[in-house]
C-alpha positions as CSV (number, residue, x, y, z in Angstrom):
1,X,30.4,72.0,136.2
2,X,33.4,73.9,135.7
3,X,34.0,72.7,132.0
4,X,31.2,76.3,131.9
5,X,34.8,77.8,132.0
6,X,35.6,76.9,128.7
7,X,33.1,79.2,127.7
8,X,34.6,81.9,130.1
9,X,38.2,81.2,128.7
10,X,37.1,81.9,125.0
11,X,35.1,85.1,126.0
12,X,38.5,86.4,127.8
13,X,40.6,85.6,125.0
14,X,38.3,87.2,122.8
15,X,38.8,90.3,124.9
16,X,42.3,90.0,125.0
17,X,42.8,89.5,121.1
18,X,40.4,92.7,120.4
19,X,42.7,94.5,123.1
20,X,39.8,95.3,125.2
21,X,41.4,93.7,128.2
22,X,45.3,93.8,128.6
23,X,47.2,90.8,130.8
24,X,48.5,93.6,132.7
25,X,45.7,95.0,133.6
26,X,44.9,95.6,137.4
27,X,41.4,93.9,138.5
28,X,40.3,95.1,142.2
29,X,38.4,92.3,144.0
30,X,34.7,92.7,144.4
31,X,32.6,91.4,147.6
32,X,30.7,89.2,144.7
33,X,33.9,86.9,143.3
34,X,35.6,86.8,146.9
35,X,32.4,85.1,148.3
36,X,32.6,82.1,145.9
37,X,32.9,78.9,147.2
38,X,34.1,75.5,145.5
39,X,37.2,75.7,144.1
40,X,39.4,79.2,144.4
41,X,42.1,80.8,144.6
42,X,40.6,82.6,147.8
43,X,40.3,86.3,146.6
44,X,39.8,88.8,149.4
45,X,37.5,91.7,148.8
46,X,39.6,94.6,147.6
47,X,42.8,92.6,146.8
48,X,44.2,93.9,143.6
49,X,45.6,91.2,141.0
50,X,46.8,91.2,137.4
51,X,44.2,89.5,134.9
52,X,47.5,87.5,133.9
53,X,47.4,85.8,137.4
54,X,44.1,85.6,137.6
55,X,43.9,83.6,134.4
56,X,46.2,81.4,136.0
57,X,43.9,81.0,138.6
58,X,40.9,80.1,136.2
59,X,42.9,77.7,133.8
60,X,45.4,76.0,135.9
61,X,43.5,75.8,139.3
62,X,39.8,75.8,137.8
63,X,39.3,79.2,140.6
64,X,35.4,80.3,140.9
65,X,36.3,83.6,142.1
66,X,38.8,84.3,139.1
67,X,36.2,83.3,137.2
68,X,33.9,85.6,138.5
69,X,36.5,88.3,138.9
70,X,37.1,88.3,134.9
71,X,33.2,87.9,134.4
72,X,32.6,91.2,136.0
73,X,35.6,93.6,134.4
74,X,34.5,92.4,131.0
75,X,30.6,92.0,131.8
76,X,30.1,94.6,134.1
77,X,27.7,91.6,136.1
78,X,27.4,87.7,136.3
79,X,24.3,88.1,134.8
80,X,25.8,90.4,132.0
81,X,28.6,88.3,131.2
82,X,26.0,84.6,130.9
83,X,24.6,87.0,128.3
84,X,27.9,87.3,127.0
85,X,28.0,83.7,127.0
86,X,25.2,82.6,125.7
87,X,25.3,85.1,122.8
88,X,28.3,83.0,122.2
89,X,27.0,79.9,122.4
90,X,23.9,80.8,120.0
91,X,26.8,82.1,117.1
92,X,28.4,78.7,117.6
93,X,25.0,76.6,117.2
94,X,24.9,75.2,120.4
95,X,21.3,74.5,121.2
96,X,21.6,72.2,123.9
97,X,23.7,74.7,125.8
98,X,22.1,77.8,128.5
99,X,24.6,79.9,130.9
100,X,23.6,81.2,134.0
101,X,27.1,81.8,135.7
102,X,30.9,82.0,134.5
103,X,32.3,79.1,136.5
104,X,29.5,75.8,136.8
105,X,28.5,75.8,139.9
106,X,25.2,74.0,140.0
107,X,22.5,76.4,138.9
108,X,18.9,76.0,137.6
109,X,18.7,76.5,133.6
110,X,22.1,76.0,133.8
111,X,23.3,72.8,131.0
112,X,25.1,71.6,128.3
113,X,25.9,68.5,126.9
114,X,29.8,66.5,125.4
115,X,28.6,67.2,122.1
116,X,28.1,71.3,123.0
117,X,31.1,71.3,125.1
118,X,33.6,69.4,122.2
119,X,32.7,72.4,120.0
120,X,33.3,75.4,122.5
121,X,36.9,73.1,123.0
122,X,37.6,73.5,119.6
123,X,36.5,77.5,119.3
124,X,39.0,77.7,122.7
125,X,42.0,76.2,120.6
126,X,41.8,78.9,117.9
127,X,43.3,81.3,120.7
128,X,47.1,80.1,120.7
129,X,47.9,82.1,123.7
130,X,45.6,79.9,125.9
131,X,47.9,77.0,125.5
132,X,50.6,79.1,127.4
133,X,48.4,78.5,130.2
134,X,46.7,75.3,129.8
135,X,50.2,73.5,129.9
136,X,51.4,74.7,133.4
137,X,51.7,72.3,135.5
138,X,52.7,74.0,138.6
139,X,53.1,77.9,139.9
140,X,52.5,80.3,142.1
141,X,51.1,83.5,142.7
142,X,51.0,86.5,145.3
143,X,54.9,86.2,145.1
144,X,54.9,82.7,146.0
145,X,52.2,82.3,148.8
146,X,50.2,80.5,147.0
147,X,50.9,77.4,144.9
148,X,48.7,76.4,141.7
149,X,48.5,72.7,140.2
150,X,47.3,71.8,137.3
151,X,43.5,70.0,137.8
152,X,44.0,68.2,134.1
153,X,46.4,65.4,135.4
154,X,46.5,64.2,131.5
155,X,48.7,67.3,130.8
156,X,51.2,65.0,132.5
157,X,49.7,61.3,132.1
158,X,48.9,61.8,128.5
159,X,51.8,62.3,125.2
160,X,50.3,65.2,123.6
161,X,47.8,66.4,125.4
162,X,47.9,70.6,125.9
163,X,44.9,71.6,127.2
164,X,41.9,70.8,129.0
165,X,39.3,71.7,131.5
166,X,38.2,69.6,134.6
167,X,34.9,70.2,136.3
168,X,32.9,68.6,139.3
169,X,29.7,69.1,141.0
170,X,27.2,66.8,142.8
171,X,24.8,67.2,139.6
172,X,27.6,66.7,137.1
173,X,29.3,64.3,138.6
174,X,33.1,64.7,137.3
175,X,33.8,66.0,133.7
176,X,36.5,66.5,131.4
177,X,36.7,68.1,128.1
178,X,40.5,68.0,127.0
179,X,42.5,68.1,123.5
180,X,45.7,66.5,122.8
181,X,47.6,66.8,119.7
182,X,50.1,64.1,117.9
183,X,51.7,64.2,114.1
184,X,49.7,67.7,113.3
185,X,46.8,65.5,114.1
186,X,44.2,67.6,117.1
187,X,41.3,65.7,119.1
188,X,38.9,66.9,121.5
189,X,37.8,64.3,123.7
190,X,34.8,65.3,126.5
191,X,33.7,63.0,129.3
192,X,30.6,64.1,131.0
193,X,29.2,62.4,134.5
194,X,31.9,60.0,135.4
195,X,31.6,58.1,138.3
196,X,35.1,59.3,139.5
197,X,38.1,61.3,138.5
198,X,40.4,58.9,137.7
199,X,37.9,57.7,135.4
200,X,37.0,60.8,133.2
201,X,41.1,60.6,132.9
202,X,41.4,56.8,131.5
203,X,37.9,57.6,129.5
204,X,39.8,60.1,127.7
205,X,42.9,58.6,127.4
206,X,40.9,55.2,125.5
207,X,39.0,57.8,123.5
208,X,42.3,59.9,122.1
């Protein structure tokens, strides 16, 4: 499910870090991210916005449409960028892990597992900036039009938690891969096919 965007997330920052992809960079809306369904941030075909604010839209409000609108300024295509991804995934050794799309969305040949997840968590971490984002809790975009909460309710529920991606979809059922940090001391914790969301929170609240 959408925990894919963890993947997405590192291949951004990545981008970011190498300065092939500035924060204030302009990204005009294509026809492909503004028809995504699930969760969004409801692009419209042609809108212009900053990748700054559509990372907000990926991190804070899980957005399939952000996701795809970053996917295609840095892969050119979905189908480019999964490449992206799963080149990523190989140099990590994740071989229970295949990418089909940047945001989860129930695809064939689309998987991973906690284990494959936990490790693409802790690759996501070594990109400090990320954290800026990951610990918002609420804001807006489009000059205030359009709110954004926080989806990882353990950012507030949870004494040293700063990041973490939620993710749900029929197949999936609901996921959670978040990290927390207390006395210099960082754990990943990943729940996979939980029953419920309150559960993949207390799950990962009894693991930390």
């Amino acid at each position: 499910a959408s925990v894919t965007k963890v993947m997405t997330m590192i291949l951004v920052f990545e981008a970011l870090e190498v300065g092939t992809l500035r924060l204030d960079q302009i990204v005009r809306i294509s026809e492909t991210a503004a028809s995504m369904g699930g969760s969004q941030i409801f692009l419209a075909a042609g809108e212009e916005m900053s990748v700054d604010d559509l990372l907000k839209g990926l991190i804070v409000s899980s957005a399939n449409d952000a996701a795809v609108a970053l996917a295609l300024y840095c892969g050119g295509t979905v189908e480019g960028f999964a490449e992206l991804m799963n080149d990523k995934a190989h140099m990590l050794g994740l071989d229970d892990t295949h990418f089909v799309n940047p945001h989860g969305l129930d695809a064939p040949d689309h998987y991973s597992t906690a284990r494959d997840v936990a490790i693409m968590s802790c690759e996501l971490m070594k990109h400090e900036k990320v954290k800026e984002y990951t610990t918002i809790w609420m804001d807006e975009l489009r000059d205030g039009k359009f709110q954004l909460a926080n989806t990882n309710k353990l950012i507030r529920q949870y004494n040293g938690c700063d990041a973490g991606k939620t993710g749900y979809t029929a197949e999936a059922m609901h996921c959670l891969a978040a990290t927390a940090i207390r006395n210099d001391m960082r754990l990943i914790s990943v729940i996979v096919g939980g029953p419920d969301s309150k559960t993949r929170f207390n799950e990962n609240k009894i693991l930390f």
